[in-house]
Wavefront OBJ file of the C-alpha trace (Angstrom):
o trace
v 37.141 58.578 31.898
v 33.480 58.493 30.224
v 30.872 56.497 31.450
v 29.492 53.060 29.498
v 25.546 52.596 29.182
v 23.857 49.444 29.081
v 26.634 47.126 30.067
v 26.198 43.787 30.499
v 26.007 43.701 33.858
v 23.244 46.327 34.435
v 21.288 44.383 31.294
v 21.496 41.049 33.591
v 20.370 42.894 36.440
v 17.041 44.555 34.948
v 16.213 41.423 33.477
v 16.572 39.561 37.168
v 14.207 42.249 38.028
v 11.882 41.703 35.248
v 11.409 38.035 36.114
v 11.279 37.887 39.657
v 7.735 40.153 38.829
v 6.989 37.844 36.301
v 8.112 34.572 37.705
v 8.630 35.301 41.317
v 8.753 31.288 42.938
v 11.963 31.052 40.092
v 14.940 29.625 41.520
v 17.780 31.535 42.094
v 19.868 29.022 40.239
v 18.123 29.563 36.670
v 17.613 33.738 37.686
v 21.631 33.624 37.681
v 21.892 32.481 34.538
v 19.054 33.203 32.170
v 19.821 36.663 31.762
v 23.024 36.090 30.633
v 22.051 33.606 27.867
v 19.543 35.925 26.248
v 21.841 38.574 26.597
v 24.459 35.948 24.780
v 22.325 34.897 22.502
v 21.394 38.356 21.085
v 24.896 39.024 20.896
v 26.111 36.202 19.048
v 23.134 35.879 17.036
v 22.910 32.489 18.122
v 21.549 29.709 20.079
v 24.907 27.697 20.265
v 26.334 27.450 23.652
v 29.914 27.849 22.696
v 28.791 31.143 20.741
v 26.675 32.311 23.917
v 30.014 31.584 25.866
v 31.908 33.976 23.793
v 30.241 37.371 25.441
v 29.622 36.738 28.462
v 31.795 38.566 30.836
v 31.239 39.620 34.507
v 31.583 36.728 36.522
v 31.984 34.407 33.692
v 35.141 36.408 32.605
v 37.413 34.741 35.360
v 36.143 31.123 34.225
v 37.599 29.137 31.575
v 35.110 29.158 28.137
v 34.771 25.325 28.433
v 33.256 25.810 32.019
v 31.281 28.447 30.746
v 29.608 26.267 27.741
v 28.877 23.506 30.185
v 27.606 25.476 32.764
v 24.948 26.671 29.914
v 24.700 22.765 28.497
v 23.843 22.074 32.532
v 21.152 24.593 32.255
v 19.809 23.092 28.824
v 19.549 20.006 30.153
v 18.307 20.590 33.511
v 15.379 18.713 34.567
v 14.250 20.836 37.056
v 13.403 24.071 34.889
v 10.121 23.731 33.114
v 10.522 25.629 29.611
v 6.720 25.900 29.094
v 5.693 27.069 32.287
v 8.479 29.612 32.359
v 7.155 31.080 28.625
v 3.629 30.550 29.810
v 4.606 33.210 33.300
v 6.576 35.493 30.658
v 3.679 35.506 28.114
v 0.863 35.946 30.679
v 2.978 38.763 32.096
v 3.091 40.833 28.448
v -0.813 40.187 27.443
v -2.085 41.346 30.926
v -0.490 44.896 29.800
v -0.606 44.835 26.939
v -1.202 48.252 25.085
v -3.791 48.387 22.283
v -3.920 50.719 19.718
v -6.927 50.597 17.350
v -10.471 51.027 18.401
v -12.082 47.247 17.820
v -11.023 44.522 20.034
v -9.905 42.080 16.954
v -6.369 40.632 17.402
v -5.408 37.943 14.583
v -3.118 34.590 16.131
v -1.895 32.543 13.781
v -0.790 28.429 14.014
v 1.650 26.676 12.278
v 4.512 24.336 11.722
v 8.323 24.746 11.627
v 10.958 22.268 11.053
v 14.711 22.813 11.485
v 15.874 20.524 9.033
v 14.727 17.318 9.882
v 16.213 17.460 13.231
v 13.544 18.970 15.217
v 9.896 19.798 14.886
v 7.850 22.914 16.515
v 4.121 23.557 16.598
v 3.683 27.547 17.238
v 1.040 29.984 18.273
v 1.994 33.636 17.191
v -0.433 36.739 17.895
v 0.724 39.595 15.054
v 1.743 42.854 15.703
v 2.262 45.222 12.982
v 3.667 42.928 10.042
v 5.656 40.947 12.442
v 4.544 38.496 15.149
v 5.649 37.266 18.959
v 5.213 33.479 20.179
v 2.527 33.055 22.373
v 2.129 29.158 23.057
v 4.648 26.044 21.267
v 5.428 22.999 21.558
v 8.875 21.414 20.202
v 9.855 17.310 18.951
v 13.061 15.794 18.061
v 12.839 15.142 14.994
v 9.170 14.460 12.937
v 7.293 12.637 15.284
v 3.137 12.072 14.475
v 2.990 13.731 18.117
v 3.628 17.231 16.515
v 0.668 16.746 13.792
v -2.177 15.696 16.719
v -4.888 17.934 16.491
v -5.475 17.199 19.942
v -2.296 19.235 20.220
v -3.173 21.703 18.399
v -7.027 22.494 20.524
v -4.828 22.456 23.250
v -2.565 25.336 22.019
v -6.047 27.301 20.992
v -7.771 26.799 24.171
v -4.849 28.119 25.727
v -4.657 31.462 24.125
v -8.221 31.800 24.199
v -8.254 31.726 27.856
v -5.206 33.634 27.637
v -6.843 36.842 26.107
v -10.313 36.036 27.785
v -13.345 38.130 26.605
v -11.858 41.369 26.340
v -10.895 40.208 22.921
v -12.083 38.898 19.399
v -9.543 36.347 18.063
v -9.383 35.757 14.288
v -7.415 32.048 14.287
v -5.339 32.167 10.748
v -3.677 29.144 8.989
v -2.433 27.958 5.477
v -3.679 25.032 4.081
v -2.480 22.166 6.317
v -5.270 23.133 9.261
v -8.081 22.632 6.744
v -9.720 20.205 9.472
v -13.995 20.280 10.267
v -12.843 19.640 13.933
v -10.619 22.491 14.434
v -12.786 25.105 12.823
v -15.544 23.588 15.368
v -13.433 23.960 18.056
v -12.350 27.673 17.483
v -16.025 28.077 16.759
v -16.992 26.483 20.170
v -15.111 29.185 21.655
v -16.502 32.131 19.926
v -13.950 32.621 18.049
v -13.172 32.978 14.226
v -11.369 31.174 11.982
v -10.045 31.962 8.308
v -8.464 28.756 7.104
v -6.941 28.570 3.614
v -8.270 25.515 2.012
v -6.561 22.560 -0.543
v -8.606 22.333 -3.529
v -9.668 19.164 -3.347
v -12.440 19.339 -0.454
v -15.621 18.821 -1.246
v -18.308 20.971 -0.037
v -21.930 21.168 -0.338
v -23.441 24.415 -2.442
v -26.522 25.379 -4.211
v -26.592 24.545 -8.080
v -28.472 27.220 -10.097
v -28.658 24.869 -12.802
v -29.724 21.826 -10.675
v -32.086 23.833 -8.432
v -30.734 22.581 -5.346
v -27.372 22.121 -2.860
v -24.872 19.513 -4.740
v -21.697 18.402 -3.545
v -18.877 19.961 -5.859
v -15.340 19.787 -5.335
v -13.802 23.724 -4.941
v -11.970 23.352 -8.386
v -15.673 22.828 -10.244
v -16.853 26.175 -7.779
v -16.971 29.323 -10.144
v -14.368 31.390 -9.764
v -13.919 34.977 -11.096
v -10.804 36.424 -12.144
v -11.172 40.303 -11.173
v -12.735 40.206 -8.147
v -12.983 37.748 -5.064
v -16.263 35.484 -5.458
v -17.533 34.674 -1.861
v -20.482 31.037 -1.053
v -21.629 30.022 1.977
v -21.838 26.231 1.875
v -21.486 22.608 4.449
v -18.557 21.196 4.741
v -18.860 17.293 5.467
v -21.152 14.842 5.808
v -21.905 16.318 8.978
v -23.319 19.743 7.760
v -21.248 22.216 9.091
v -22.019 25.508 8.168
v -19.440 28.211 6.971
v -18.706 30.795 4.495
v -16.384 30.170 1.450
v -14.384 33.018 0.163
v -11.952 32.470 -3.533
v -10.023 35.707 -4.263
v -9.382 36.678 -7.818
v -7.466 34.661 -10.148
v -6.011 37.501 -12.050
v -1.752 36.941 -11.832
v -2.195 34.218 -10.129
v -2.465 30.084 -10.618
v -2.504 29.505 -7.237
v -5.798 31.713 -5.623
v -6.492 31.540 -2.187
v -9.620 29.747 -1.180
v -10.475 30.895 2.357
v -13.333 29.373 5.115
v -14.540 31.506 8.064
v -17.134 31.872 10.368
v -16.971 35.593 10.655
v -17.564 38.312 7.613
v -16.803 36.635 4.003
v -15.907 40.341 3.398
v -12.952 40.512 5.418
v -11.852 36.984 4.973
v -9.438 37.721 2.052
v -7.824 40.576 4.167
v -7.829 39.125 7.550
v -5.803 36.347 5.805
v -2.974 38.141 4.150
v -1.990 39.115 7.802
v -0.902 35.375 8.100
v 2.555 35.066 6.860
v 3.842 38.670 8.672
v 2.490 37.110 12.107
v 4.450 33.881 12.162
v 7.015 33.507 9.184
v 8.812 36.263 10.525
v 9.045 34.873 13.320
v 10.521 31.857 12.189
v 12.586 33.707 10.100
v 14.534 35.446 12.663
v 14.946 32.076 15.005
v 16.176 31.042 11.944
v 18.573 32.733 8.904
v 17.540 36.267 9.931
v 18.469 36.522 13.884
v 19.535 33.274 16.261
v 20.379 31.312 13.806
v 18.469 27.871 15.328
v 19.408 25.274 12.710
v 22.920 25.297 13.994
v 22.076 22.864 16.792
v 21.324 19.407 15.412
v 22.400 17.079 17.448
v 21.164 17.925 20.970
v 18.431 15.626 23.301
v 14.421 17.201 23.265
v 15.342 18.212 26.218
v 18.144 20.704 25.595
v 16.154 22.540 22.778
v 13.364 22.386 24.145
v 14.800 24.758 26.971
v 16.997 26.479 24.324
v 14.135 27.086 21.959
v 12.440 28.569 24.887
v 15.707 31.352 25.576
v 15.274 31.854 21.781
v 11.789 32.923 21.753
v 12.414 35.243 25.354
v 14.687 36.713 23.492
v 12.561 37.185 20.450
v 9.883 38.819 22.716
v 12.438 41.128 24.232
v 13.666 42.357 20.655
v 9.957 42.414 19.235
v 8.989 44.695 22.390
v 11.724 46.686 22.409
v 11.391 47.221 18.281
v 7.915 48.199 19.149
v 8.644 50.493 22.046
v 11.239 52.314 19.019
v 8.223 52.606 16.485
v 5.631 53.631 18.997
v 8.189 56.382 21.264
v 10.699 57.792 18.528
v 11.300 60.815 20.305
v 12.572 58.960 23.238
v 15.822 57.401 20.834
v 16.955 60.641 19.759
v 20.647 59.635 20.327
v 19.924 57.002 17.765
v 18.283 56.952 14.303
v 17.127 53.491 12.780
v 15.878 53.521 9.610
v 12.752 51.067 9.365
v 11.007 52.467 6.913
v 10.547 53.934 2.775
v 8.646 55.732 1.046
v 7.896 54.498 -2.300
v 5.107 56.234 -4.823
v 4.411 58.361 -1.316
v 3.278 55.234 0.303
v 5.324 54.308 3.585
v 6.826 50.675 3.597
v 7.984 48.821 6.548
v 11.591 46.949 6.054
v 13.469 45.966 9.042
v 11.202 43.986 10.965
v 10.480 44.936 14.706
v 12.519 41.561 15.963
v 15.646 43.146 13.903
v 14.884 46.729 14.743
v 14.835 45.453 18.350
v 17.800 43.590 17.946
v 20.142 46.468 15.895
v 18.550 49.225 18.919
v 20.561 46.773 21.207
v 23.497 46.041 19.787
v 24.104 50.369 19.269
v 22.860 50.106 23.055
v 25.193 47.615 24.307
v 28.353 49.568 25.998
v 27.654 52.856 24.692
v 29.252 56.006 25.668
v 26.258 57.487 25.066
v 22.749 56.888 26.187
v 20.496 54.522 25.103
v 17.122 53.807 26.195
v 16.464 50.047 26.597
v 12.908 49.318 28.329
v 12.292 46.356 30.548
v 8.652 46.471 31.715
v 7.960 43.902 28.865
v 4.857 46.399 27.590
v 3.966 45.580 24.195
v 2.660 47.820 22.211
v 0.454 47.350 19.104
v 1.309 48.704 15.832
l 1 2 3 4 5 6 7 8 9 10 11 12 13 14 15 16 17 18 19 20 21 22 23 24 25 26 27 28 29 30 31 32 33 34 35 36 37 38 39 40 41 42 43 44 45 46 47 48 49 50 51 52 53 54 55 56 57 58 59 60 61 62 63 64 65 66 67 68 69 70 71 72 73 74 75 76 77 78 79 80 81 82 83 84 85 86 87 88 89 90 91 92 93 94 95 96 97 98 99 100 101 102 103 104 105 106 107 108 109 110 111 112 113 114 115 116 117 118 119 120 121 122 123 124 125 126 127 128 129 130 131 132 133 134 135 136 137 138 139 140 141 142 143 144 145 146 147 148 149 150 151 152 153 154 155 156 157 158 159 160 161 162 163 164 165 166 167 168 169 170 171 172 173 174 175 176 177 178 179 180 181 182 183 184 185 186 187 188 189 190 191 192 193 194 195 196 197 198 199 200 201 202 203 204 205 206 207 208 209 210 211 212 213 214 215 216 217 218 219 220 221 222 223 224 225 226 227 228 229 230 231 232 233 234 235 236 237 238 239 240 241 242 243 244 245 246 247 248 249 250 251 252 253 254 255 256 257 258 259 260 261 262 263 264 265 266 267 268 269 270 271 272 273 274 275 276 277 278 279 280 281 282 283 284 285 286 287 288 289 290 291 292 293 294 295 296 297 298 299 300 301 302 303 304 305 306 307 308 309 310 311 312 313 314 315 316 317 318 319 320 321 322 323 324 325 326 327 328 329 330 331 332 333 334 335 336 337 338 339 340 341 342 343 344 345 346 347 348 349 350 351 352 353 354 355 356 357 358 359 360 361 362 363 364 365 366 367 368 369 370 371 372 373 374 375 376 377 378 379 380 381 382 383
């Protein structure tokens, strides 16, 4: 009879290990059963309890699936487990070790907004890694409430990953167009950080007139703009003279040019930018469509996804690490062969995302007769 790697049980059981390090006042209650919903959740590819219910086996195998769902609904809704401050042990856990690769200490988070359907609302902090992202700090609403739009919120969920990182790092804050607020470019400025903020055309900012001979107020449509080459200004943005630098890339193929403000080097602006939508629509993407499938819950209390959204972005962080740990240690997976990237005109091209490269490394792990290594330190590795 041949042997079976990575069963479910032994999965369970390294993850109990993993967060009584991480979280060790947890109760024993929620260390029972959190395993086993991430570990359902990555193999349904889905955040609905009946689907989690499905593969789970072990000591859930004996139980009727009804029992089972509720006994996950019990956990969603339990009052006593504190989502945020489980993520918030989990995260400070991964960034304490985590493993960087280049030489400068820059490390680009990125803030935005996600919506799953109308039903529910998430603010989210991502830090990127490679051309993909993990969460780092969110906050989820039922439905669209103004609560989700404060920008009281949102210093909150800055100042949190600032004093997450601490001074052994530069952050570059990115956002689309949404963020284009004086106060929160003040605020990430407060705390030496930088900012690169993508900007709506119709701000007004003040900017020396060659023809006039002195600073006018123009709106960014009347600034010049070249169509070849990135054009870069540094102006004052509001009445109360805040200083930054304006950066318009090139109009050339485009009606739609990016128009970028940053307190750091106008020369990098344009570049430190495009690293946006890699470190946070991705990882929407694959809470989403491309991995748990999220929007399939819609009718659930705050409470219940709030804690569910939390198992769905654990399990995102295990996939993204372990995708990561693939990419950085190939010769350790030489039972296994993932294809993540092409060449095209010589020129290698990422496309399976870590998240999914994570996520198909543990599905050909899961009950394999043949050795798989699965990591569960939680060391993140940059790429």
């Amino acid at each position: 009879m041949f042997k079976l790697y990575n069963t479910q049980k032994e999965i369970a059981s390294n993850l109990k290990v993993f967060l009584l390090s991480a979280i060790p006042d947890i109760r024993k209650t929620q260390l029972k059963i959190i395993p086993f919903i991430v570990i359902g959740m990555l193999l349904s590819e889905s955040c609905v309890a009946s689907d989690i219910a499905k593969h789970l086996k072990d000591e859930f195998s004996e139980v009727q699936h009804e029992s089972v769902v509720r006994r996950i609904t019990r956990f969603f809704t339990n009052k006593l487990f504190n989502p945020f401050l489980f993520y918030d042990k989990i995260i400070h856990h991964v960034i304490s070790n985590y493993k960087k690769k280049h030489s400068d200490k820059r490390v680009h988070i990125i803030f935005d907004h996600m919506f799953s359907h109308d039903n529910y609302s998430v603010f989210m902090i991502t830090m990127r890694i490679g051309k993909s992202g993990i969460p780092l700090w969110f906050r989820s609403f039922k439905g669209k409430p103004s609560d989700v739009f404060q920008e009281q919120l949102i210093m909150g969920g800055i100042s949190y990953v600032c004093e997450l990182f601490g001074s052994d790092y530069d952050l570059i804050f990115l956002a689309d167009r949404w963020f284009n607020s004086v106060n929160l470019m003040k605020h990430i400025a407060s705390l030496n950080s930088t900012f690169n903020l993508r900007l709506k055309r119709n701000i007004k900012v003040l900017i020396y007139d060659k023809k006039e001979g002195r600073r006018i107020w123009k709106f960014l449509d009347e600034v010049k703009h070249y169509e070849w080459h990135s054009s870069r200004y540094d102006v004052l943005l509001s009445d109360d003279r805040f200083e930054a630098h304006i950066v318009l890339s090139k109009k050339h193929g485009t009606n739609d040019p990016w128009i970028i403000v940053t307190n750091g080097d106008p020369k990098r602006a344009i570049k430190d930018y495009g690293y946006r939508f890699g470190g946070i629509e991705t990882v929407f993407k694959a809470q989403k469509s491309n991995g748990l499938n999220l929007e399939c819950t819609c009718n659930a209390s705050e409470k219940y996804f709030t804690t569910m959204y939390t198992m769905a972005c654990f399990a995102h962080l295990f996939m993204t690490i372990l995708g990561a740990d693939y990419t950085k240690n190939t010769r350790v997976y030489k039972n296994v062969k993932i294809k993540t990237h092409k060449t095209d005109k010589g020129k290698k091209i990422r496309i399976m995302s870590l998240f999914n490269t994570g996520l198909t490394l543990f599905h050909l792990a899961y009950m394999s007769s043949k050795y798989i290594r699965i990591p569960y330190r939680f060391i993140l590795y940059d790429i």
